[in-house]
Legacy VTK file of the C-alpha trace (Angstrom):
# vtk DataFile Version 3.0
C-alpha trace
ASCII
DATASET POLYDATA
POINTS 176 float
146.104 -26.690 387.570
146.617 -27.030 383.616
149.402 -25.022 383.763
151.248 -27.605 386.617
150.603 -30.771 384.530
152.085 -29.013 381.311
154.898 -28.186 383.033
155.244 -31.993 384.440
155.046 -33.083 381.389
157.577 -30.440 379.764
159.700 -31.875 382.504
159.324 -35.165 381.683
160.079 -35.116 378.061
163.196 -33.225 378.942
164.143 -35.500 381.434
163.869 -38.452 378.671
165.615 -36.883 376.201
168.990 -36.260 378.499
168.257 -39.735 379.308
168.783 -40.570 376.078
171.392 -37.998 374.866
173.577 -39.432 377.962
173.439 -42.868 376.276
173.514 -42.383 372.212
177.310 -42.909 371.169
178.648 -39.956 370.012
179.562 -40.065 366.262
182.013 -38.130 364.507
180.840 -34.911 362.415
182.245 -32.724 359.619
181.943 -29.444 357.827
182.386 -30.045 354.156
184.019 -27.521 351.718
185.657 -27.427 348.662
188.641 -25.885 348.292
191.410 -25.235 345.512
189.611 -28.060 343.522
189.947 -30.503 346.447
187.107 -31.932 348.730
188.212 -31.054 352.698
186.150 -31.637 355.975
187.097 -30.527 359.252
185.863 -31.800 362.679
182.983 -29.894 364.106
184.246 -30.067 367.412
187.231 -27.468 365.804
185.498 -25.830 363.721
183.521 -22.022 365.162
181.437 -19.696 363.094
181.106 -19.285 358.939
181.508 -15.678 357.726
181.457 -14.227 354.045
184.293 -13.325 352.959
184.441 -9.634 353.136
186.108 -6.744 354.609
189.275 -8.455 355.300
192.214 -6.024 354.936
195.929 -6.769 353.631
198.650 -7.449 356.185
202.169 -6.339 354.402
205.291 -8.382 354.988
203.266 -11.975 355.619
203.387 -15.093 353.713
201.585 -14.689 350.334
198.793 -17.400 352.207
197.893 -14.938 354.377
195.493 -12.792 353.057
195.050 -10.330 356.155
192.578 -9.548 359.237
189.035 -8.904 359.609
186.816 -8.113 361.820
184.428 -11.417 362.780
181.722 -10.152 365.110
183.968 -7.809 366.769
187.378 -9.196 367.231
189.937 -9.290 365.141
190.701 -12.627 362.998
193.998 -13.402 360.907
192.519 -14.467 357.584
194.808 -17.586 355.911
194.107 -18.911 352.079
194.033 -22.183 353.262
194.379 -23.188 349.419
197.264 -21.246 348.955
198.535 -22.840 352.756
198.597 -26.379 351.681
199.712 -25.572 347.846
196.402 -26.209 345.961
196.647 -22.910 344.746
199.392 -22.122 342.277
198.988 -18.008 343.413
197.664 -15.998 345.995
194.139 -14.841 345.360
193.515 -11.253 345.444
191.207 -9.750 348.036
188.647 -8.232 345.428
188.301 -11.373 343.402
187.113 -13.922 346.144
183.593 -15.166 344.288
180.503 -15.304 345.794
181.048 -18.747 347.290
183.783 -17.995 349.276
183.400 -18.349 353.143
185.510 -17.643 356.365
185.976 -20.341 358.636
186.723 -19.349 362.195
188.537 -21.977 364.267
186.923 -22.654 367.244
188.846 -20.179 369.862
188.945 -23.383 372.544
191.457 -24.551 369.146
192.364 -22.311 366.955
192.809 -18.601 368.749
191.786 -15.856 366.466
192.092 -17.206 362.813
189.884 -17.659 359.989
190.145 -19.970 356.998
188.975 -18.860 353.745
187.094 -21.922 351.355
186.183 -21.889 348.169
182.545 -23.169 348.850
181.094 -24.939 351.514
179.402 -28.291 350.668
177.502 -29.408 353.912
178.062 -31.637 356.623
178.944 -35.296 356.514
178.837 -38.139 358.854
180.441 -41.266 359.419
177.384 -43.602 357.632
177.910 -41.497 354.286
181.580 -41.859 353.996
183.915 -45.051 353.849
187.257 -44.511 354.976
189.951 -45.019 352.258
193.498 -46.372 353.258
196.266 -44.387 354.306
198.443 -42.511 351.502
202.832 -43.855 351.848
205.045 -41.172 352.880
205.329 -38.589 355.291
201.969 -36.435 355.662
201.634 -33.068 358.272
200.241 -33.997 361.821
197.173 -31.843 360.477
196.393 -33.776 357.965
193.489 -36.888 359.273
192.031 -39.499 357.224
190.889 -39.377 353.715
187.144 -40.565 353.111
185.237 -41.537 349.716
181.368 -40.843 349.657
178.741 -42.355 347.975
179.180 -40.124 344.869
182.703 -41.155 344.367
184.093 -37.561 346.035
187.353 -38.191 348.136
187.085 -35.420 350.781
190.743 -35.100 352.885
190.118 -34.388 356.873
192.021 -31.513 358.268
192.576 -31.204 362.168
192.093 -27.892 362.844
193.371 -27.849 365.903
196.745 -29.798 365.059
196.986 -26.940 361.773
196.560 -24.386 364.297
199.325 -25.747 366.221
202.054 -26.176 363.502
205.176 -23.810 362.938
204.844 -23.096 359.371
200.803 -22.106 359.962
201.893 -19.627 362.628
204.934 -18.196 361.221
203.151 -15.882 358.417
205.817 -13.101 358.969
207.294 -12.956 354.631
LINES 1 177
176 0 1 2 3 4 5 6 7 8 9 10 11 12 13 14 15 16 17 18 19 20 21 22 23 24 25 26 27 28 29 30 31 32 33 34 35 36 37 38 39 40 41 42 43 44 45 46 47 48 49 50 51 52 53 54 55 56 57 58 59 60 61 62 63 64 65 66 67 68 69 70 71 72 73 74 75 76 77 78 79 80 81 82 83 84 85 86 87 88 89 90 91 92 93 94 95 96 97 98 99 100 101 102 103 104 105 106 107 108 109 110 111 112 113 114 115 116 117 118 119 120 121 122 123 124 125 126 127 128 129 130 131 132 133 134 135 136 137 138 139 140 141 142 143 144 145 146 147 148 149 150 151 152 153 154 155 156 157 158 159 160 161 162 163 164 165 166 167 168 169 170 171 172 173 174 175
């Protein structure tokens, strides 16, 4: 008998807590990372699984951004210096001198396909209440490239569309 009301009850606080997952407004969510001495988040919606960064292997004749492949729980990722990508790196980093912060980003596969994007640190998530959105930059900016957002410490922090970057020509054309 005990074990029939504990499972009404189990029932019922699921049953409340859909309720009220089904009406909360979503709110926008992002990863935080540093990278080449700027402040970028991405959406978590595009955003898959964080890796170290090790065991990723050179690819000859690519783009000096693209550092290689590794394997990310069994299939095989193309691994881009996202730094070096958008030119916040003045050269390629080598493969044994990554630091001990550095992380793989996989894009989600719904998004990105098989890619990783290697950060110089990761600095948490943010959400909308602890940034305020600061205005739009003159001139022509990549489709990838979202809104730019202050926090409460001052930190500007740039948000990339991961999906869109996945998308462009120049991102997929790593062939040197």
């Amino acid at each position: 008998m005990a074990k029939r009301e504990a499972l009404r009850e189990l029932q019922s606080r699921l049953a409340q807590r859909l309720q009220a997952a089904m009406t909360e407004v979503p709110t926008a969510s992002w990863l935080a990372v540093h990278c080449g001495g700027q402040g970028l988040i991405f959406p978590l919606r595009t955003a898959g699984e964080i890796f170290t960064a090790a065991g990723v292997l050179p690819v000859p004749h690519t783009q000096p951004w693209f550092l290689g492949v590794a394997n990310l729980r069994g299939g095989l990722h193309g691994v881009v210096d996202l730094a070096g990508f958008l030119g916040l790196r003045p050269r390629p980093l080598a493969l044994d001198n990554l630091g001990e912060q550095a992380r793989l980003l996989a894009l989600n596969p719904a998004h990105g396909g098989h890619c990783a994007l290697l950060v110089d640190r990761l600095a948490g998530l943010r959400n909308p209440g602890q940034l305020s959105r600061l205005p739009d930059p003159a001139g022509p900016r990549p489709a990838f490239a979202g809104a730019r957002y202050r926090d409460t410490q001052g930190q500007v922090w740039q948000e990339i569309d991961l999906a869109a970057l996945a998308r462009q020509e120049q991102f997929l054309g790593i062939a040197a």
